[in-house]
PADOZA-599105 format. One record per residue: x, y, z of N, C-alpha, C, CB in turn; residue in one letter. Coordinates in pm, whole numbers, padded with zeros to 5 digits, always signed. Last residue first. Glycine has a CB too. Layout:
N
XYZXYZXYZXYZA ...
//
This chain:
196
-01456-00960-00676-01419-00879-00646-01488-00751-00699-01313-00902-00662X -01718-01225-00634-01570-01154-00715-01559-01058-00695-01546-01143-00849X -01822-01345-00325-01782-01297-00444-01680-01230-00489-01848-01245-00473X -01749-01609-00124-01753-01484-00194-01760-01460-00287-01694-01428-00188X -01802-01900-00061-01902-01803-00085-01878-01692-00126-01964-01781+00002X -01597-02110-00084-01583-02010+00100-01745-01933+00004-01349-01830+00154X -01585-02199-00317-01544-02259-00180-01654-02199-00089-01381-02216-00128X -01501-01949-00469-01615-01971-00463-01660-02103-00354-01646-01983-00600X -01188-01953-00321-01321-01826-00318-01424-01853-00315-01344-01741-00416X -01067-02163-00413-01109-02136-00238-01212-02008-00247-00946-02085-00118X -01093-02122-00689-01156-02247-00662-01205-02213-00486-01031-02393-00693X -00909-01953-00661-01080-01851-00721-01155-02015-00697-01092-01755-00976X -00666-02024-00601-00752-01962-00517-00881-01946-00525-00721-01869-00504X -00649-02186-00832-00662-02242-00663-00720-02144-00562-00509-02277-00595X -00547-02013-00999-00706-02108-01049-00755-02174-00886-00661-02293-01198X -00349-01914-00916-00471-01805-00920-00572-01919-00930-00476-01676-01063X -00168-02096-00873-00181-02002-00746-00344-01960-00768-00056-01849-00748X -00121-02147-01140-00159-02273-01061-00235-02199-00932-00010-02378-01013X -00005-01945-01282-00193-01967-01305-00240-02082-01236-00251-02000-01476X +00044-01633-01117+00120-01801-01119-00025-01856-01161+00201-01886-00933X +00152-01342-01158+00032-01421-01176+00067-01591-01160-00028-01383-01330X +00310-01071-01034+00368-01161-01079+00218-01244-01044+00522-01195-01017X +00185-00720-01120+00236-00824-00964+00218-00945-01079+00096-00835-00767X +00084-00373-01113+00118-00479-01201+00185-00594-01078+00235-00419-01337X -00154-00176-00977-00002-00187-00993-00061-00315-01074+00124-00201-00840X -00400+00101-00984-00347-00043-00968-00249-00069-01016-00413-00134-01007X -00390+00340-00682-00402+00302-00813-00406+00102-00832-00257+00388-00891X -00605+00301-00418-00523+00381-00465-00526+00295-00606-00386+00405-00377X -00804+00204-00233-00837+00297-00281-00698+00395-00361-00915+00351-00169X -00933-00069-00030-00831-00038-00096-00894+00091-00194-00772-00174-00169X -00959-00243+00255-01000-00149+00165-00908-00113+00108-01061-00052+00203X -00850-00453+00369-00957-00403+00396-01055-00341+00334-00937-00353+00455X -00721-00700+00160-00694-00534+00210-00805-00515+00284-00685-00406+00087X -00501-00885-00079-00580-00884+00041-00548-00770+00100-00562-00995+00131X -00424-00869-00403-00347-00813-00292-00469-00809-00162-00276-00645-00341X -00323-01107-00630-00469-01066-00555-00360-01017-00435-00618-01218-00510X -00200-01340-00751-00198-01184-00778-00292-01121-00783-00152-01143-00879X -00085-01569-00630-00217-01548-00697-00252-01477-00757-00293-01542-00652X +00097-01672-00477+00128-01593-00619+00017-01611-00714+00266-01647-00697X +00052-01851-00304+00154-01734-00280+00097-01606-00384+00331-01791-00325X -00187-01996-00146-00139-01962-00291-00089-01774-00287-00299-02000-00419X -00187-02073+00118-00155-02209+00009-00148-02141-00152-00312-02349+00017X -00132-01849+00235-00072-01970+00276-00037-02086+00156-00169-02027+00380X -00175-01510+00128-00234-01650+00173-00092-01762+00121-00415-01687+00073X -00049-01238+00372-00064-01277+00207-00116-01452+00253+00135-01259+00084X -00023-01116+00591-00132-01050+00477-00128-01132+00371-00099-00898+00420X +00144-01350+00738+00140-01184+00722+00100-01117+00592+00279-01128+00745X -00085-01538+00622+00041-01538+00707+00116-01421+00638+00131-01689+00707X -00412-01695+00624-00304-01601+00594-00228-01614+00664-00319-01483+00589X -00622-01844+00697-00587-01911+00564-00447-01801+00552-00733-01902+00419X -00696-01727+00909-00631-01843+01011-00553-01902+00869-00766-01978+01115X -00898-01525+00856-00745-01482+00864-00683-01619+00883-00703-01370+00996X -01124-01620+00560-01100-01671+00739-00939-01634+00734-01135-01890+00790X -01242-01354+00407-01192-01497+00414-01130-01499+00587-01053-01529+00273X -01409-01108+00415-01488-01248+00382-01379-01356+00430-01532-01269+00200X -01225-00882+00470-01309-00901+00539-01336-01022+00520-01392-00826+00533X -01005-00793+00262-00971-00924+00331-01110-00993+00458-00807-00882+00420X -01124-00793-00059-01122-00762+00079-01093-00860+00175-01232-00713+00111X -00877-00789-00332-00967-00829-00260-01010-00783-00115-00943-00936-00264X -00760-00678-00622-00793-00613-00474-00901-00713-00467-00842-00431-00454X -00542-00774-00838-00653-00813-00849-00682-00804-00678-00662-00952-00934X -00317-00619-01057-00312-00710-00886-00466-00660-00886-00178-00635-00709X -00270-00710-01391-00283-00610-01285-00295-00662-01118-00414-00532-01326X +00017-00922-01450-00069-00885-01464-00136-00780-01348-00116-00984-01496X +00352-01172-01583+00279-00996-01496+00147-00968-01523+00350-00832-01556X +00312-01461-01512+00253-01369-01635+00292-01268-01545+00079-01374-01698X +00534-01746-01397+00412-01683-01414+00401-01585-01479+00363-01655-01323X +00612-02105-01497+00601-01973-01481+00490-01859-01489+00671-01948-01545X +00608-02296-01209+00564-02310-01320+00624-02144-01373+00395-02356-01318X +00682-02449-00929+00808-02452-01039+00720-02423-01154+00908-02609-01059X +00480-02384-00762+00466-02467-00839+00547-02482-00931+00376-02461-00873X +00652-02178-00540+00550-02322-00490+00529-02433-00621+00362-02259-00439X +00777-02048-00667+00868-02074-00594+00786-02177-00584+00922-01992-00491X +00740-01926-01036+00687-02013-00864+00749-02075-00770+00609-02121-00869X +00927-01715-01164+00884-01832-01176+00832-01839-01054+00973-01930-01215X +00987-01535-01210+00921-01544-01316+00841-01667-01281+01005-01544-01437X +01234-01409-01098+01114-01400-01036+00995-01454-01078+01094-01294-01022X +01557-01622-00992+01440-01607-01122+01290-01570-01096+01425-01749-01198X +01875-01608-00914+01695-01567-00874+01660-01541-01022+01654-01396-00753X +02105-01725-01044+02088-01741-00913+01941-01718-00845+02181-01657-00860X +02190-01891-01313+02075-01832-01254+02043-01838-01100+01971-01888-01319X +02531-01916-01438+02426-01933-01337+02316-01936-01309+02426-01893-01285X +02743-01745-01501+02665-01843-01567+02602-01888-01524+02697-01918-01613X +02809-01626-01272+02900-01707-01338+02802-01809-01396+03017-01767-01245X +02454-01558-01209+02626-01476-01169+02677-01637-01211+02679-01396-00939X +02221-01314-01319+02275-01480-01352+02440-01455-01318+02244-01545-01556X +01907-01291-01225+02011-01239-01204+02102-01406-01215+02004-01137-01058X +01551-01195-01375+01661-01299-01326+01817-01220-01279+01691-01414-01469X +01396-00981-01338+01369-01092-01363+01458-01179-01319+01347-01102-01472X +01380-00659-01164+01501-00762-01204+01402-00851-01223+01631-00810-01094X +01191-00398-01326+01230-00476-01224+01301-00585-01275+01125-00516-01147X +00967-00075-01328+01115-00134-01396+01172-00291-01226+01291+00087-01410X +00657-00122-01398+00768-00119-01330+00899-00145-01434+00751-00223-01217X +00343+00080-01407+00425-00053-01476+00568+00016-01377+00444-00061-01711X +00160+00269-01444+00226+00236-01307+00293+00111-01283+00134+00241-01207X +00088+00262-01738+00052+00288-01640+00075+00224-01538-00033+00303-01649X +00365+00083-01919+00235+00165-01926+00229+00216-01740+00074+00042-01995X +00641-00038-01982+00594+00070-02043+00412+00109-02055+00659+00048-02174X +00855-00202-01785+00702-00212-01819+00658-00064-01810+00611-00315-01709X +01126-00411-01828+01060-00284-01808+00933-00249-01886+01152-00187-01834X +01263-00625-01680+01155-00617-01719+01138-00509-01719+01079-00675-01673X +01611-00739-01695+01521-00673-01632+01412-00629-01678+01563-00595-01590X +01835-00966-01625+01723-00930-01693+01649-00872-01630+01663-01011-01744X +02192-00955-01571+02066-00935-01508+01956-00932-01586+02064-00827-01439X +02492-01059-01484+02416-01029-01498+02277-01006-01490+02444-01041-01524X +02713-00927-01220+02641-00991-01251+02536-00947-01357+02610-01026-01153X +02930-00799-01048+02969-00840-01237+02862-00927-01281+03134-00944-01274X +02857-00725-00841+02898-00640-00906+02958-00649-01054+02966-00601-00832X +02651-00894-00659+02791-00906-00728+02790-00797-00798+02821-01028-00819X +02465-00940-00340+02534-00888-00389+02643-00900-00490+02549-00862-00324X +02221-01244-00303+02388-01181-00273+02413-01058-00406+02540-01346-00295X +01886-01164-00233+01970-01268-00344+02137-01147-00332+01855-01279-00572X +01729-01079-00072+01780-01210-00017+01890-01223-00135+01656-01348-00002X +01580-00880-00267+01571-00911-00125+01611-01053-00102+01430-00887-00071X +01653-00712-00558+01560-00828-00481+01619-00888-00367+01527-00951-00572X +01689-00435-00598+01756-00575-00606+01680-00637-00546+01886-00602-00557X +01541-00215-00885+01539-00253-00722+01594-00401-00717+01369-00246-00646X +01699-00035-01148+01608-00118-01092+01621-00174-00947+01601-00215-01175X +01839+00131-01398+01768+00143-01235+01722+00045-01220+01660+00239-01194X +02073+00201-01695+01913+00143-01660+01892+00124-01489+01888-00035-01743X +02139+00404-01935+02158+00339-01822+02072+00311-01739+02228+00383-01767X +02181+00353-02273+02122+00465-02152+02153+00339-02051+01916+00539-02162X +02442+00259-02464+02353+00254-02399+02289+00350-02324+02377+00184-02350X +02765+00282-02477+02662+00344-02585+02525+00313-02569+02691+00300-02723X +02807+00062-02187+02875+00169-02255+02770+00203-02398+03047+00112-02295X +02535+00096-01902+02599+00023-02019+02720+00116-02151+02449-00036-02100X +02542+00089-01582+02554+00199-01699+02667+00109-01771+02607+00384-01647X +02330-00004-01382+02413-00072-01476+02399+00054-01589+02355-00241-01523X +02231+00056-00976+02205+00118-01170+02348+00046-01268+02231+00368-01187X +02007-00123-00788+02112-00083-00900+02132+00000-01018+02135-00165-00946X +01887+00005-00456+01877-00016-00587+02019+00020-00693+01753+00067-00621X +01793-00100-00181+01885-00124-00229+01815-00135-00373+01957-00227-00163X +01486-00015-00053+01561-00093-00014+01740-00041-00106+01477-00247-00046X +01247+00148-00105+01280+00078-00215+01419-00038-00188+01309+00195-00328X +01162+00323+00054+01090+00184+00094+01164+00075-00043+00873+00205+00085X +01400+00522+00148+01305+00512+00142+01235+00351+00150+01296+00588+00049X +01717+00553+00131+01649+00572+00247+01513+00538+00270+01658+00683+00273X +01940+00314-00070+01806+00421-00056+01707+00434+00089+01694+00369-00178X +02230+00211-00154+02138+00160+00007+02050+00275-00047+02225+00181+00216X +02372+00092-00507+02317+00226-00398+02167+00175-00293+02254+00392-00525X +02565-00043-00698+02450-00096-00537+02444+00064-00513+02545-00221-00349X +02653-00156-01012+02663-00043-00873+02578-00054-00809+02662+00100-00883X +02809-00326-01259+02640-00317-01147+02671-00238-01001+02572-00518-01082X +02947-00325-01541+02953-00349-01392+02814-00261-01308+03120-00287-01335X +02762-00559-01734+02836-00472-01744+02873-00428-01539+02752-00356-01860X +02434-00655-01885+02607-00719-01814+02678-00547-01825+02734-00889-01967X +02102-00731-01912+02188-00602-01921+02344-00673-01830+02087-00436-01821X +01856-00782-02138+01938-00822-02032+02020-00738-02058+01987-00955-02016X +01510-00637-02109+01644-00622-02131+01757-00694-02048+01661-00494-02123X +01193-00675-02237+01280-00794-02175+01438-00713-02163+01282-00956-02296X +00908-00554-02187+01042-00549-02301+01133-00586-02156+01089-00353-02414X +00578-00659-02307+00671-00661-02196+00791-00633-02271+00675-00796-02109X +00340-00515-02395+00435-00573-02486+00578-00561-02353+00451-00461-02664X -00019-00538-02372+00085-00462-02354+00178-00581-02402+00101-00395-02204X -00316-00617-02457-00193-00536-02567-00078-00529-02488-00228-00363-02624X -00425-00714-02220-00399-00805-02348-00354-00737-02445-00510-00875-02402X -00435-00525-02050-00327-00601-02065-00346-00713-02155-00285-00641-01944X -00488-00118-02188-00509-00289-02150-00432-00419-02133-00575-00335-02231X -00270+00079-02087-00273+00008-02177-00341-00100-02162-00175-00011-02209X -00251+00417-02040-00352+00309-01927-00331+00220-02086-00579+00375-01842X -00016+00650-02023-00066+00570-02097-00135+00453-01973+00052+00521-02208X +00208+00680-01864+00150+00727-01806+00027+00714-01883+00201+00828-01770X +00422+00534-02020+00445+00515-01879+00330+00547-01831+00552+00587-01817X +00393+00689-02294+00390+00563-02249+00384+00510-02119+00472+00519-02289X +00544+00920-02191+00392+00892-02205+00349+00723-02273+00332+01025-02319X +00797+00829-02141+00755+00909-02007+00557+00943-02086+00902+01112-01973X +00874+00754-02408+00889+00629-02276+00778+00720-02201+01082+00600-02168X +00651+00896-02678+00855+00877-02621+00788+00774-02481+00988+01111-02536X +00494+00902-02831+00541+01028-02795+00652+01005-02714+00443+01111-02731X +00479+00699-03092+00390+00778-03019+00483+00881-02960+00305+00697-02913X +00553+00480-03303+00583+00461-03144+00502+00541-03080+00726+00493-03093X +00501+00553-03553+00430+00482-03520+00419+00462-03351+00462+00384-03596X +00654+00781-03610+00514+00849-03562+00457+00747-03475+00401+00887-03687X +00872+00572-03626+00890+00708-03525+00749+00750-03502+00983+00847-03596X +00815+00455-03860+00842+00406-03742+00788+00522-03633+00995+00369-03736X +00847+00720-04057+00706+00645-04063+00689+00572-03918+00701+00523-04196X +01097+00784-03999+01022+00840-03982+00864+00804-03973+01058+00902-04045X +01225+00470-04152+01235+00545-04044+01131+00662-03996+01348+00592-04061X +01115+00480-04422+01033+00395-04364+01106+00455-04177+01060+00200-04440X +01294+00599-04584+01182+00641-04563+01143+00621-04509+01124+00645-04603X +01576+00454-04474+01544+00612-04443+01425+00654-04422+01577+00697-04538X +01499+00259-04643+01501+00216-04486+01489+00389-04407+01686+00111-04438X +01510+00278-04845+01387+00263-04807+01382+00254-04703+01327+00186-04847X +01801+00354-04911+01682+00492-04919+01558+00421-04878+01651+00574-05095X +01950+00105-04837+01923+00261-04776+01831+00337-04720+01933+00333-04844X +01811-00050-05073+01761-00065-04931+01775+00020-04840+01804-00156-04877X +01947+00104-05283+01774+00119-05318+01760+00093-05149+01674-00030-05456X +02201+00065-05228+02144+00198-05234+02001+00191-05196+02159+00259-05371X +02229-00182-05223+02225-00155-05131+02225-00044-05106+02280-00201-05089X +02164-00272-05530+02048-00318-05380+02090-00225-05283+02066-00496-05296X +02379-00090-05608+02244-00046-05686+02121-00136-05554+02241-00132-05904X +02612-00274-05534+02555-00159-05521+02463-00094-05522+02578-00122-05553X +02525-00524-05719+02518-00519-05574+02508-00347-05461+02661-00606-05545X +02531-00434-05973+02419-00429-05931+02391-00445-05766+02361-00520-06007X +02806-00208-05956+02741-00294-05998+02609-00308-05938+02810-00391-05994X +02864+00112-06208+02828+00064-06076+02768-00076-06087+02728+00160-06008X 
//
């Protein structure tokens, strides 16, 4: 036998061992992960772009229009289409899927004939890009309504602060723009409130 053989035995068998070792390392599969509370300076965004043909299903509920792309030797992946951007059925797509607590599956970009037709990542106001992070509850009591336009503020879209009266359910994940957020917490302490 030659020695090239003899590497690619030995790498095999270490790769075999070292499989199982992996496996404990991950934990208990997607569906506890999902339900896992991960601080967000650990979590590990997983980026999938996905091509192949893209099926539209209309949903009765609040989710609007969602796709599923069933990849061939792949699992097949869901996500909600984003509102305004055209219908293709050969488009591709990046989609963010976010493996902790009340994390999302969602389109990042959608790229038809080479393209980038929507990119959520980014600021529509400051062409910068922004972070996923938790949505940061404010009350909408302290600030002057005349700074809003239907619940959300005027001069910083993508602050990732959800204005409420009150708020009392879980916390979600929402797109951070750090031009949006440093502008607002500048109009916060501005105006006198406090932090949340």
């Amino acid at each position: 036998m030659g020695t090239d053989f003899m590497k690619r035995l030995i790498l095999i068998m270490s790769l075999s061992a070292f499989a199982p070792m992996l496996n404990s390392c991950v934990g208990n599969g997607d569906e506890a992960l999902r339900r896992a509370h991960v601080p967000e300076e650990k979590r590990v965004p997983v980026l999938i772009r996905a091509g192949g043909k893209v099926k539209f299903e209309k949903t009765e509920n609040y989710f609007g229009v969602v796709i599923t792309i069933h990849r061939p030797g792949q699992s097949t992946i869901s996500a909600r289409w984003p509102e305004g951007v055209p219908y293709d059925e050969h488009a591709e797509v990046e989609i963010l899927d976010e493996k902790w607590e009340e994390g999302r599956t969602l389109i990042v970009r959608v790229i038809t004939n080479g393209k980038c037709v929507y990119d959520a990542s980014r600021c529509k106001l400051h062409h910068v890009v922004m972070v996923r992070r938790d949505v940061i509850y404010a009350s909408l009591c302290y600030y002057p309504i005349s700074n809003f336009k239907n619940g959300e503020p005027k001069l910083f879209p993508n602050d990732g602060k959800s204005y409420e009266v009150c708020h009392g359910g879980p916390i979600f994940t929402t797109w951070r723009c750090p031009v949006c957020y440093e502008g607002s917490e500048r109009w916060r302490k501005r105006l006198g409130i406090p932090e949340h």
